[in-house]
Each structure stands twice: as structure tokens, then as C-alpha cells.
N, C-alpha and C positions, 0 to 999 in steps of 0.2 A: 794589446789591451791588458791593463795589469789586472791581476785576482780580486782587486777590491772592485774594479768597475765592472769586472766581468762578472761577479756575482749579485751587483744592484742589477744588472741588465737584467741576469734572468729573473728576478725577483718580479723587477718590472713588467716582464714577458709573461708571468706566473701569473702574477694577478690580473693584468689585463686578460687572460683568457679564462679567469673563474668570471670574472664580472660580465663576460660575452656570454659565457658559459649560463649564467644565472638568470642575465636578462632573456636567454631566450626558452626559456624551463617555463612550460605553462600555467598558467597563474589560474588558482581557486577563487580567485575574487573576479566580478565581473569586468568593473572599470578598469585592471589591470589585463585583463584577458583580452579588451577591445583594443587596447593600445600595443600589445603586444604579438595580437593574430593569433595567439594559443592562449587553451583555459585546461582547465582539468572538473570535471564534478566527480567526487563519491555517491555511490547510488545506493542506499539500504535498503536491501528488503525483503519480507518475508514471505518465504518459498508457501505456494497456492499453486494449488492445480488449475491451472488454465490462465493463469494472471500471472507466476513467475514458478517456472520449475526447471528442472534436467529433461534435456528431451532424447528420445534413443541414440541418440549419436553423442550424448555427454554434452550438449551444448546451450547452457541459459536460453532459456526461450519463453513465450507467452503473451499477454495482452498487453499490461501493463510495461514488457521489457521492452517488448517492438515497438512501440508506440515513445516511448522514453527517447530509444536509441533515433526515431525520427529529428529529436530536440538538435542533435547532431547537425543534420543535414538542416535544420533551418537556420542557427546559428552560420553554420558556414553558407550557404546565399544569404543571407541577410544580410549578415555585419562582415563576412570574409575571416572569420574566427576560427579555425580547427579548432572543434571541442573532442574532447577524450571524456568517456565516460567508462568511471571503473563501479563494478560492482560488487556489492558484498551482500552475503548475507547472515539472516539475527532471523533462528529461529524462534526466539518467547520473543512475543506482541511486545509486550510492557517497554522489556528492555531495547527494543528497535526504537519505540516511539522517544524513549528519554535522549538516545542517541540521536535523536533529530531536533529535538527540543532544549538539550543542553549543545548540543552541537556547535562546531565555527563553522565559519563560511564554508560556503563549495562542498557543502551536502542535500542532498535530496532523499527522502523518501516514499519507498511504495510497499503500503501495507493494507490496501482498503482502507483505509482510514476517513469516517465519517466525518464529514464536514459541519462543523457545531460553532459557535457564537463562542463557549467556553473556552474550544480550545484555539481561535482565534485569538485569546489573547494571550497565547504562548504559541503559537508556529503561525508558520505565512502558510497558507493554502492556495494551489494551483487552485484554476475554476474546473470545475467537479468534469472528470469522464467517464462518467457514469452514475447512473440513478439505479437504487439498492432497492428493494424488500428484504426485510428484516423477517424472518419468518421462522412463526412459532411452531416446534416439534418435538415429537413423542413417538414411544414404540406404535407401529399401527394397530397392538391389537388393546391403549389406552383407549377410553371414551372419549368420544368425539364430541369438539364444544359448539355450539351453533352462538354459542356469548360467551365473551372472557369471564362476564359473573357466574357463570356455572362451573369453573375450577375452583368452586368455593364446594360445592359439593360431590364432585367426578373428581377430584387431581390429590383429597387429601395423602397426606403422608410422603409425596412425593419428593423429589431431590431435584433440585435446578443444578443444571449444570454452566459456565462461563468464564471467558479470562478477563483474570482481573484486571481492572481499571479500563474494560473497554463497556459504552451503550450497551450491549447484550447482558452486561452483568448487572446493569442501572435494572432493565427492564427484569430481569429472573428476580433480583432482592425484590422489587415492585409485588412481583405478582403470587413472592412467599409473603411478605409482609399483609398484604390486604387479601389473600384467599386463604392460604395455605397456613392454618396454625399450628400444626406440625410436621411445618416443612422445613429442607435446610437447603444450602447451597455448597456443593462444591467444585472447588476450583480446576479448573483442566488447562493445557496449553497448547491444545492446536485440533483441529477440526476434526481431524482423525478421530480423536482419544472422545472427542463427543460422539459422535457416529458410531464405534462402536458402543463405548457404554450404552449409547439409547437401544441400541440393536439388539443387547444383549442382554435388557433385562424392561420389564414396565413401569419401573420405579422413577423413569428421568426424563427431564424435560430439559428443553433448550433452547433459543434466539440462533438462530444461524443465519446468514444470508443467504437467501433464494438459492442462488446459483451451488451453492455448496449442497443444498438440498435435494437441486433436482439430479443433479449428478450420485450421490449417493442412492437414490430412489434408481436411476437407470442402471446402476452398478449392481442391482440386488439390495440393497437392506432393508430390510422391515420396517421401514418409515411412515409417522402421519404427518400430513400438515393442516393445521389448523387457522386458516384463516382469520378469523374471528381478534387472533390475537395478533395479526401482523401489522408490523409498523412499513408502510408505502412512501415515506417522505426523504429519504434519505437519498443523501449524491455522496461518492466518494471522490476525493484530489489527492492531488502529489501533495506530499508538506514539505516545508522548508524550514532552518531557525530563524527567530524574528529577526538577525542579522545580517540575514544574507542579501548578497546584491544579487542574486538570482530571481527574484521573484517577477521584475518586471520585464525581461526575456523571457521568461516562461507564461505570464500572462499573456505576452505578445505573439507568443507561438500559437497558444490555444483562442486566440482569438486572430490569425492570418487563414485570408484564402475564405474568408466567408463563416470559418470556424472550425476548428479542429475536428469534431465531432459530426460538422455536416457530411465531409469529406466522404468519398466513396471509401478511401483507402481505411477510416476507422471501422465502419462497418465491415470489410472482406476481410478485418483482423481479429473484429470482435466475434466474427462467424468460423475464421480458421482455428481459435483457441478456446470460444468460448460455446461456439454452437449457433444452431440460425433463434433456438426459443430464447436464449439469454441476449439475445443479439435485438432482437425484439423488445423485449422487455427491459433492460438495462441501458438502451439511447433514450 
């Protein structure tokens, strides 16, 4: 074989095994995932005690990861797909959510993220796993509201605390604007940095979810909750960007077998990461 054919050959040979090579590289898109038996998703999301953290042995764990990482095993009986799920995490709220909203395909996110009519029309929303209380908090030894109208005359001067661009900061500007006229609001970035501020002085107030509460309350902090002002209507979902072809696998998940949620297995996860009172309260 002369030098000229012998080096078409291996050209030939070259690209033939990038192009095998490529076709069988698991595709972020769904419809290329089904035809090819492998997919990939990126999973964003922000680190929560009991819904996504490091567990003692350094290994991603919680409600929302295990629960996710099932999307795996339904995929592959379902459709015969090996799915690969990588995980990242964003710890500012704001900046996870624009990464799921300006995102391309074969992203998902898990962040609590309330499920609203608004922001429907910028991300795809799984159907909700789980139902929130929003709930209203202050150092235990502020006055106690038996009416949200009475923070017009018990709360003056006080400080809202919330991250931006999330319902809890709609609901604090709320309830400086119409009670509080020399109140202000400042901004914080993760649940912690709320918790202790309120703990650490009687000047603050804040929206938290239930579950973030009650766990601070059995850890020790000098927490109130105030009833009066909580918001009970709320369900959290996975989000997606409005591009993705993910959404109807993922609705099809959560609605196989009777229901995601009916399932024994949601509950014995929601009670190993979350506790048997949020396990209660949160289905």
C-alpha cells in the first residue's frame, strides 16, 4: 500500500471511530437520549439541611437528592435509557434559579423553589413534592401576634430579613410597607445567616419555611413562631428551562405507580432526612 492510500485509510479509520465514539456519548436532550439508550442531566442545587447536604462520610445526600437520583431507575425500566445524573451546587438562591431559567437543555433544579403562576412562565415545573408553610419568625422573647394587624403596633422599628427575589422577600417588603413605618429590610443569603441574626438580637424578623424552623427551634435557638402570619398554601417542584425536553419524563415519573408521593418509599425518605413531624406535615 503506497503512503498516500495508507494515510486516507487511517484518516478513514479516524473518523469512523470519533463518529462511533460521539454517537454513543450520552445526549442532554431527551429525544436523543431515547434513541441512543444514554442521556446525561445536570442537577443544580442548593445545599439544605435535610433536602441536599454532605453527609458524614462526604457523600451528597438528603430528600430531594434521593428522591431525584430514583428519576434514574425509572428512566432506565421505563424507556431502557441509562440516565447519568451529575450534580452541582449554587450556593446564592438567585444565582441557581437564573441558572435554570436562562439554562439549555438537560438541567434540572432543586432548590425549594415555590411553585407560582409567575414563574411558570419562565421554567417548566415538576408537579410539587411537597407542600410548604411559610412561616413567620422572630426572637422568642418579641411579642407575640395573635393578628398580623398587631405588627402595626408590637413589631415597630424592626428589620425584615430575606433573599432576594425569592416569596419570602414579596411577603417581609409586605408587611414593612403596610405595618412597619420605620422598618427596613435586609438582605441575607442562606438560612443560616437568618437564624442567627434573629437569635441574636430582637430587632428581626423573617419568612422561613416550617421545616427550617422547626429544626433551628430543636437545635436550641431562641425562636418564635407566629402563626397568625403564616402563609399554608404553598408546594415546592423541581424546575426545568422552558426548553427542555425533560419535563414530560419527569411528569411521567411523578405521576407512575399510583404517584410518586403516594409511594411508601417517598415517605421512609421524607422521614430518614426530614423527620416523622415534617413528614406529616409536608405530604
Amino acid at each position: 500500500m503506497s503512503m498516500k492510500y495508507s494515510t486516507a485509510f487511517l484518516l478513514l479509520v479516524l473518523l469512523l471511530s470519533c463518529g462511533k465514539q460521539q454517537s454513543n456519548a450520552p445526549s442532554s436532550n431527551w429525544g436523543e437520549a431515547r434513541e441512543s439508550g444514554m442521556g446525561i442531566l445536570t442537577a443544580i442545587y442548593v445545599p439544605s439541611e435535610g433536602f441536599a447536604y454532605i453527609d458524614e462520610a462526604g457523600k451528597l445526600t438528603g430528600f430531594t437528592v434521593e428522591l431525584l437520583r430514583t428519576f434514574s431507575d425509572y428512566i432506565l425500566d421505563e424507556y431502557n435509557v441509562e440516565l447519568k445524573i451529575l450534580f452541582e451546587e449554587e450556593t446564592d438562591w438567585r444565582v441557581f434559579y437564573n441558572r435554570i431559567r436562562d439554562g439549555a437543555d438537560g438541567k434540572i433544579g432543586m432548590g425549594n423553589v415555590t411553585i407560582t403562576d409567575a414563574r411558570k412562565e419562565e421554567l417548566h415545573f415538576s408537579p410539587p413534592y411537597m407542600n410548604n408553610i411559610a412561616a413567620l419568625i422572630s426572637h422568642r422573647d418579641a411579642p407575640s401576634l395573635n393578628d398580623i394587624s398587631q405588627i402595626e403596633e408590637l413589631w415597630q422599628g424592626k428589620t425584615g430579613l430575606a433573599f432576594e427575589g425569592t416569596l419570602h422577600e414579596e411577603r417581609v417588603r409586605e408587611i414593612v410597607e403596610n405595618y412597619i413605618s420605620n422598618g427596613s429590610i435586609k438582605m441575607v443569603h442562606t438560612n443560616d445567616e437568618i437564624i442567627e441574626l434573629i437569635s441574636s438580637s430582637n430587632t428581626y424578623f423573617a419568612y422561613i419555611d416550617l421545616y427550617n424552623y422547626l429544626r433551628a427551634v430543636n437545635r436550641g435557638f431562641p425562636l418564635q413562631h407566629h402563626p397568625a402570619g403564616d402563609v399554608s398554601e404553598e408546594t415546592f417542584g423541581y424546575i426545568l428551562p422552558l426548553n427542555s425536553t425533560w419535563a414530560e419524563p419527569v411528569r411521567a415519573w411523578f405521576e407512575s405507580n399510583g404517584g410518586l408521593m403516594n409511594s411508601p418509599f417517598y415517605r421512609e425518605l421524607m422521614i430518614e432526612h426530614l423527620g416523622e413531624e415534617l413528614a406529616r406535615q409536608g405530604k
